[in-house]
Structures are given as structure tokens and as C-alpha cells.
N, C-alpha and C positions, 0 to 999 in steps of 0.2 A: 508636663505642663509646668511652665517658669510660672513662681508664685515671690510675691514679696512681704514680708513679715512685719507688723508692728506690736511692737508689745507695751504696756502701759501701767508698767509696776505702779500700783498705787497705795497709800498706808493699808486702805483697807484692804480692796479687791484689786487683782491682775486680770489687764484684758488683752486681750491679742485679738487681732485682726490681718487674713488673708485676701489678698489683693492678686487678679492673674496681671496679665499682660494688658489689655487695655482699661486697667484700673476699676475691675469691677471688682466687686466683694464675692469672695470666695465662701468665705468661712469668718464666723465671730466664737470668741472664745472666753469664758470669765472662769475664776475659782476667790478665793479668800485668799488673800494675802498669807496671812497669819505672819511666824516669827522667819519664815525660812522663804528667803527671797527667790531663793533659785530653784525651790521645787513650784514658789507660786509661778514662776518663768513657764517651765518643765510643763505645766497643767493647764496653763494659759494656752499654749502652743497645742496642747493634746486636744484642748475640748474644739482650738478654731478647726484644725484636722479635720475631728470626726464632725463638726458643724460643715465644714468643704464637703467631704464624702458625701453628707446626706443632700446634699445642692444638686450636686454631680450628680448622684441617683435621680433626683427631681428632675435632670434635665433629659436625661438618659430613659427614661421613663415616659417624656413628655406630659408630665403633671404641668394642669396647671393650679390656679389656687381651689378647684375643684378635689383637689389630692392633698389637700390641708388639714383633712380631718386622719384619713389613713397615713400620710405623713407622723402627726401628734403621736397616735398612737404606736406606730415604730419606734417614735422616739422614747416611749413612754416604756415599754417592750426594750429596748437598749440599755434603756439608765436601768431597769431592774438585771439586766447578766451584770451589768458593771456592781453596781450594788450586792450581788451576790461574791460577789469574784474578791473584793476588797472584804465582804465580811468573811471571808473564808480566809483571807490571810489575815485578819483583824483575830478571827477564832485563835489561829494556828500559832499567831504570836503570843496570843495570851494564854497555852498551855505550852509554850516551851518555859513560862516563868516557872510552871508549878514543878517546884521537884521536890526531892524527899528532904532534901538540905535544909528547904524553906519550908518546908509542910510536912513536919516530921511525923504529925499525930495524924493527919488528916488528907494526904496528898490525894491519894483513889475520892474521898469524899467529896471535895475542889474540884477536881475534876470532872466529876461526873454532875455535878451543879455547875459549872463555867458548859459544859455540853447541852443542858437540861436551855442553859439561858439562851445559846446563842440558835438552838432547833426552834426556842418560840421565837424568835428573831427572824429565822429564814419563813417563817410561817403567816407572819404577820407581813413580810417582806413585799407580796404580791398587792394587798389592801393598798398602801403606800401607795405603789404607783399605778394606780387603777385610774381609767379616765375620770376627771372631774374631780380626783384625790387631793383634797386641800394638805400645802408640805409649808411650813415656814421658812424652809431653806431647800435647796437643791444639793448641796455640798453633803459628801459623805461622812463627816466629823459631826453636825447637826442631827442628820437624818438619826445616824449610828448611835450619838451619845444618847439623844434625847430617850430612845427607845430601850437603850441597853439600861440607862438608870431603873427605870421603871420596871420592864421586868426581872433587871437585874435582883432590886430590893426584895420583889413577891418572891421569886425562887429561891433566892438564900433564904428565906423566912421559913419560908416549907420545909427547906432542908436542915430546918435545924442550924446554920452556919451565919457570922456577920457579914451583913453586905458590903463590908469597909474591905473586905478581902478581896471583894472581885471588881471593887470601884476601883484598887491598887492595879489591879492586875491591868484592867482596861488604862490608866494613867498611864502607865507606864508604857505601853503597846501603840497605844493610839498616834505620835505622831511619828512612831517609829512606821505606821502604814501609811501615814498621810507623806511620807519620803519618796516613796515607792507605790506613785499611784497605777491604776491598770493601763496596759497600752498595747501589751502582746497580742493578747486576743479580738483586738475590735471584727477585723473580718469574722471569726466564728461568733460573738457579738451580735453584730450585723444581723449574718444570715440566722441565728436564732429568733430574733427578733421578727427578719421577716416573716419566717415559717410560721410564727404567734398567730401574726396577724391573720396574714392568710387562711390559715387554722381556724382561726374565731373570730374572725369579723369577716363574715363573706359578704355582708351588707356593701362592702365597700366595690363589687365589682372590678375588682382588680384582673388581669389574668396572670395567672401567677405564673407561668412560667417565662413571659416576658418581664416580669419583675424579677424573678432571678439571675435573668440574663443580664439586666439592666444594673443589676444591685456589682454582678458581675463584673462587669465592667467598669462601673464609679471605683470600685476598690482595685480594680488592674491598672488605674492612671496613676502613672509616676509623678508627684511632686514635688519639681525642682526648688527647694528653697536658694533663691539666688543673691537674694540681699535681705537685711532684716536692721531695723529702725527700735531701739531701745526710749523710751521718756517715761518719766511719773519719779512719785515722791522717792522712788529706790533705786531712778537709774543708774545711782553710782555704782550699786554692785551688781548689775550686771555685766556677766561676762565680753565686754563686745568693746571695740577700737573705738578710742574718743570719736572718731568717725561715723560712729555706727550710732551714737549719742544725741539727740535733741530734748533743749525745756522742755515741763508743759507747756508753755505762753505759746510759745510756736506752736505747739504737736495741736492744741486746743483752737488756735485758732485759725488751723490750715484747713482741721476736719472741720469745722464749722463750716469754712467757704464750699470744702467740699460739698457738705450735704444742703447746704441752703447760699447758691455762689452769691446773692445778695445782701449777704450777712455783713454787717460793720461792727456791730455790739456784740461778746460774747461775756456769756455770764457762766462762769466752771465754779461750781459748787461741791467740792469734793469732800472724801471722808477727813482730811486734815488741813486743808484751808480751802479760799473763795478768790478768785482769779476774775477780774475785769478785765478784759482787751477790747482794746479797736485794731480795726483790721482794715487794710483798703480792698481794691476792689480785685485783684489778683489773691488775696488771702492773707498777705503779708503784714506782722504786727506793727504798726505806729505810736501804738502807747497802751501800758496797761499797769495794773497797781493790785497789790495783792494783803490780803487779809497780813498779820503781824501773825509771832510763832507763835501765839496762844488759838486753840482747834474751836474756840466760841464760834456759833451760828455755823459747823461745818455740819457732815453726816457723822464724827463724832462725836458731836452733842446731842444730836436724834438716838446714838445708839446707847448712852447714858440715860436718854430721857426710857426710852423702850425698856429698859435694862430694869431702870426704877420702879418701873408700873408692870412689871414682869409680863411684857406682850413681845411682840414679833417686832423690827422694825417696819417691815411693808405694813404693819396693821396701824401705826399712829395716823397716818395719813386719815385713810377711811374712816376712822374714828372722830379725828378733828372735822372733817365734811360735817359732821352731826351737830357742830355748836350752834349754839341757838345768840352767842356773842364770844366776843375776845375779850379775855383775862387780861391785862395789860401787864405784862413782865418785864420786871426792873434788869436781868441779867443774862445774858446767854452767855456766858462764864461756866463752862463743864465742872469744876469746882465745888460749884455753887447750885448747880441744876437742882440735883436732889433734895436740898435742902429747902428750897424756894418751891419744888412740886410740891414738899409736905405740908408747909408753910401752905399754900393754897387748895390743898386738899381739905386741912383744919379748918380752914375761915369758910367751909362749904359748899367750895365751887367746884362746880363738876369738870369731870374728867376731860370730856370732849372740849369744853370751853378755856381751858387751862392748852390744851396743846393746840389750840385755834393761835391763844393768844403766842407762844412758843413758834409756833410757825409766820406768823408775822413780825417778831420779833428777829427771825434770824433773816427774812429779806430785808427789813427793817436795815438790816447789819449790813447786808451784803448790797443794798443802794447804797449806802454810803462810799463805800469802795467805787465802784460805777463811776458816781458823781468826782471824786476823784482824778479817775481814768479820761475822763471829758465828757458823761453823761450817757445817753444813750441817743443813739440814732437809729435810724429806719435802716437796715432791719433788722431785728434785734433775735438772740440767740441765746439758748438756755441750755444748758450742758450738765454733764455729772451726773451719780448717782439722785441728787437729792432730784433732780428734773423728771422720775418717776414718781416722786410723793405728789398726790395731787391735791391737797392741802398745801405746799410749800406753793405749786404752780397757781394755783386759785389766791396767793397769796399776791404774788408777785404780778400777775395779770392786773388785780386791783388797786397796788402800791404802785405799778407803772402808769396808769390810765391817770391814779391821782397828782403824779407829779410831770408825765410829758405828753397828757393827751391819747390818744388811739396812735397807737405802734405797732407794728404787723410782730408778731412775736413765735419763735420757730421753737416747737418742742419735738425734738424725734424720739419714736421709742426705745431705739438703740442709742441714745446719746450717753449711755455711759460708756461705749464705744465709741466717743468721739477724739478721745487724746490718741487712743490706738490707729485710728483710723488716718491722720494726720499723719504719726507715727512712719505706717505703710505708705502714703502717697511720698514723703519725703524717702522712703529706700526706693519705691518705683522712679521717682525724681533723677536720684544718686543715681542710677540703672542707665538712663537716659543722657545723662550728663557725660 
């Protein structure tokens, strides 16, 4: 099967998206950026893969959204072998540090506490990804670190030994696994997963051996990567022929036509700046105007704000839904963030009504761009990460209605797949051309 690739390095998150031949979605793909561009490439590309496979099986299966529950939970069943498979090389790395060189007094006693930590690790492993399992992150640096500190500290405590030794040990390992994500094993992955389910959820009336068949044969489909479309805040250092190269402004505002062909106004709210485009009615850009280098009112301001108030970023959102008013805030200046939450944490205002005020403040910021660009017209499009907070969307629906009226306004839930998506219709393009 010819597939064509888009990938969407962006400061924070990499997305990739798979496209077959008549330009449907194959597979979506996201991980975290972080400092290393080209394993978030490498991870992007892996997760849209096994996102394909699991499609492929859906189809092969003849699921329909009836099979969305036992679906979830395969997938739920997957991310924990992956999970186990990365903390095992995660372990493995961090007891090739310990030698006697370095742990003259104590090397057998390290070790046998880096072991003690990483069994409550694989123990707690399964709770994680249990149906209904509340996770802050999906990424295994997250999932990994948050849990290893925690039991890390209790069990050095026990043992007698400091925690600072095995927080070292983990520093230093950690992005050495996150280089070398899992990709060998998906098929054995796969069919472990399905076996789970089958095994323990028979509620779902599956027949399993037509699932195996089915599982079978999504993973015997050869995909041809035939062309592949590079854009976001890192494209330059991806590996791939100026050719192979598009903006955001394009990438952002071809997937918009794509996903809503009525789209004139696109509004890209990204982790490091805020992108207005007008688009005509083929999807092509006419005019657009973008935030300045300073990351104010972007998804790096929300992850400073979150950072400060030591929450989750998906949790600001739901939190601000709670205000009972808006805080009126003088600055979405990352800078300055902190100091202005403390600042109104002091004067007595509550939490929820300070990131009310925060989240209107940063479309506040990002109409002004818009208006810029030539304003908004019918029919208008909201893109980016921040297009899932739904305090920033609650924000922006009432900012819009106040300054142009009732405007049809297009929010998808995959829209932070939208530059990717763009990305891939222009390499199917190429293809065609």
C-alpha cells in the first residue's frame, strides 16, 4: 500500500500524519519534541505506523464504531508492552552506570535498590493503563519520570542509601532511551495485546479467531512510503530535499481546507507562536501575519502558567471553565507570567478566575493578529494545540461573536494534526504532479 508522509516538527510536539492513495488518513502520529529533532521525526513516524495498523485491523475486522470500546482497550493493552519494553531498557541502562569504579563502597547495595525500584515500577505498570486510568501525559519520559521519583525516594529511604544516586543514575539514562524508542517488536506487541483482551474482556463478543486473522493480516500490509512532506517550527533540520520542505502558513492552511473545504480564516495557535491566514477557496494562502519572536499568548505560555501552579497543562483548561469572572491581566509576556500569577494569587483571587482571565487574554492577543491578516470571514478555523483547551475555545467563540457577529467556527479534535495533515496532502500533491 503507497502511503504518503507528513511530518510537523513543532517547538513543542511532532506530528506525522499518513495519507494512502485517495487521500484518506491512514494513521496520526504525535510524541514531544523535546531537544532532539530527529528522534521526535523517528517517533512521530512510529506512532502514525502503529496508528495505520490499528485502522487496517478495524477495517479487516469490519469494526464499526460498535468496536470502539474493544478497540480503546487494545490500545490501552499495547501502550503497556511498549511501556514495559522501554522500562526494561530504561532499567538496563541504568545498571550498566553502576560499577565498582563508581560505587566503590556500595555497588551490590545500588543495585539491588535501582532493581527493588524499577519491580515496584513494573507492578504499578498495569494500574497506569487500566481502562478509565487518568495519565497527564501519554509520553514515556512523563509517565516514567513522574513514577520513578516517587518510588524512587521511598526505596532508597528503606535502603538506607540517598535518593540523589538513583535520580543521577536515571538523568543520565533517560534521554539516552528516549533515542532508541521501541519499534522491533510492535507485531509481538500487537498480538499480546490482542490475546489481553480476548482473555479478559469477553464482554466484548469478539470471535477471536477472526481477530487474529484480521490482526494478521493489517500487519502483513506492506507500506510503501512514497513521498513524505516536512513543515513546523524545526523543518530545517530535517533530513529531506528543499523539496520535500513546506511553511507552516501553507501546511496550516491547506489542512484546514482540507478538513473544513469552506475554510477562509485559519487561526494556528501553537506551542511558539500564533499564525493568522486567509485562504481562498482551493485552500491556497492570500494573506496571513504572525505573532513576533517573543512565545506570549502561545501553548508556551499555558506550559509556564501550568508549570507555576504545578498542574497538568490539559488540566488549566477545565479548571478555568470553573470561573465565576475574568481576572483582567496586564501581560501574556512568559517573563513575566509568574510573577503576575503570584501577584494575583496575593491580592486574593482565585485560581480558576485568574486563568479565565489568562485565557482571554491570550485570544485577546491572537485577534489582534487576525485583524491584521484582514479579519475573519465566514468560515472560520481554529487550529493548534491550544484548539483542545476548552477555556481558550469558550474564549475565543465569545471574543469572536463580540467583534464580527455569529461565524460558523470549525474546531476538530485532531486539529493539532492539522499542519501535518496539509504537510501529507502536499507530498500526495507532489506524487500526482
Amino acid at each position: 500500500m503507497k502511503c504518503f508522509v507528513g511530518i510537523d516538527l513543532g517547538s513543542t510536539t511532532t506530528k506525522a500524519v499518513l495519507l494512502d492513495e485517495e487521500r484518506r488518513i491512514l494513521g496520526e502520529g504525535i510524541t514531544n519534541s523535546q531537544s532532539n529533532y530527529a528522534t521526535a521525526t523517528k517517533v512521530a513516524k512510529l506512532e502514525a505506523l502503529i496508528s495505520t495498523r490499528l485502522n487496517l485491523f478495524r477495517r479487516a475486522l469490519g469494526l464499526g464504531d460498535e468496536g470502539d470500546a474493544f478497540l480503546d482497550e487494545m490500545v490501552l493493552k499495547f501502550r503497556h508492552e511498549q511501556f514495559l519494553e522501554q522500562l526494561e531498557d530504561l532499567h538496563q541502562t541504568c545498571a550498566k552506570l553502576i560499577t565498582a569504579e563508581r560505587f566503590p563502597a556500595n555497588a551490590a547495595a545500588v543495585r539491588e535498590t535501582l532493581d527493588a525500584i524499577f519491580g515496584r515500577l513494573r507492578e504499578e505498570s498495569a494500574a497506569i493503563f487500566a481502562p478509565g486510568a487518568a495519565r497527564r501525559s501519554d509520553f514515556f519520559r512523563d509517565i516514567a519520570g513522574s513514577r520513578f521519583m516517587r518510588i524512587g525516594e521511598e526505596v532508597a529511604a528503606e535502603a538506607g542509601l540517598s535518593y540523589d544516586i538513583f535520580l543521577n543514575l536515571y538523568d543520565k539514562s533517560i534521554i539516552e532511551v528516549e533515542n532508541r524508542p521501541p519499534g522491533d517488536n510492535l507485531s509481538t506487541n500487537f498480538q499480546r495485546a490482542l490475546d489481553g483482551v480476548i482473555a479478559n474482556a469477553p464482554q466484548f463478543n469478539i470471535d477471536a479467531d477472526a481477530a487474529k486473522e484480521s490482526l494478521a493480516s493489517a500487519l502483513g500490509i506492506e507500506l510503501e512510503e512514497v513521498y513524505t512532506v516536512g513543515t513546523g517550527y524545526g523543518r530545517v533540520t530535517l533530513p529531506f530535499d528543499k523539496d520535500h520542505i513546506r511553511s507552516e502558513i501553507l501546511c496550516h492552511g491547506l489542512g484546514a481546507h482540507v478538513m473544513y473545504p469552506e475554510t477562509r480564516t485559519v487561526l494556528d495557535i501553537g506551542g511558539q507562536d500564533t499564525k493568522a491566514i486567509q485562504v481562498d477557496e482551493a485552500g491556497i494562502v492570500e494573506n496571513f501575519q504572525m505573532n513576533d519572536r517573543c512565545a506570549a499568548g502561545c501553548g508556551r505560555y499555558l506550559g509556564y502558567i501550568a508549570d507555576e501552579m504545578n498542574m497538568g497543562l490539559h488540566e488549566l483548561g477545565p479548571l478555568a471553565m470553573k470561573a465565576t469572572k475574568n481576572v483582567r491581566i496586564n501581560s501574556t509576556c512568559t517573563v513575566f507570567a509568574g510573577a503576575e500569577l503570584r501577584d494575583r494569587l496575593a491580592l486574593g483571587e482565585q485560581r480558576e478566575d485568574i486563568l479565565a482571565g489568562l485565557h482571554r487574554a491570550i485570544i485577546l492577543r491572537a485577534m489582534s493578529i487576525i485583524s491584521r491578516s484582514g479579519g475573519i470571514k465566514d468560515q472560520f478555523t481554529f487550529t493548534g494545540g491550544v484548539a483542545n483547551n476548552e477555556a481558550a475555545v469558550e474564549a475565543l467563540k465569545k471574543v469572536i461573536e463580540e467583534n464580527y457577529g455569529k461565524v460558523t467556527i470549525n474546531i476538530n479534535p485532531a486539529s493539532i494534526y492539522t499542519g501535518a495533515l496539509g504537510a501529507a496532502t502536499f507530498a500526495h500533491r507532489a506524487l500526482a504532479n
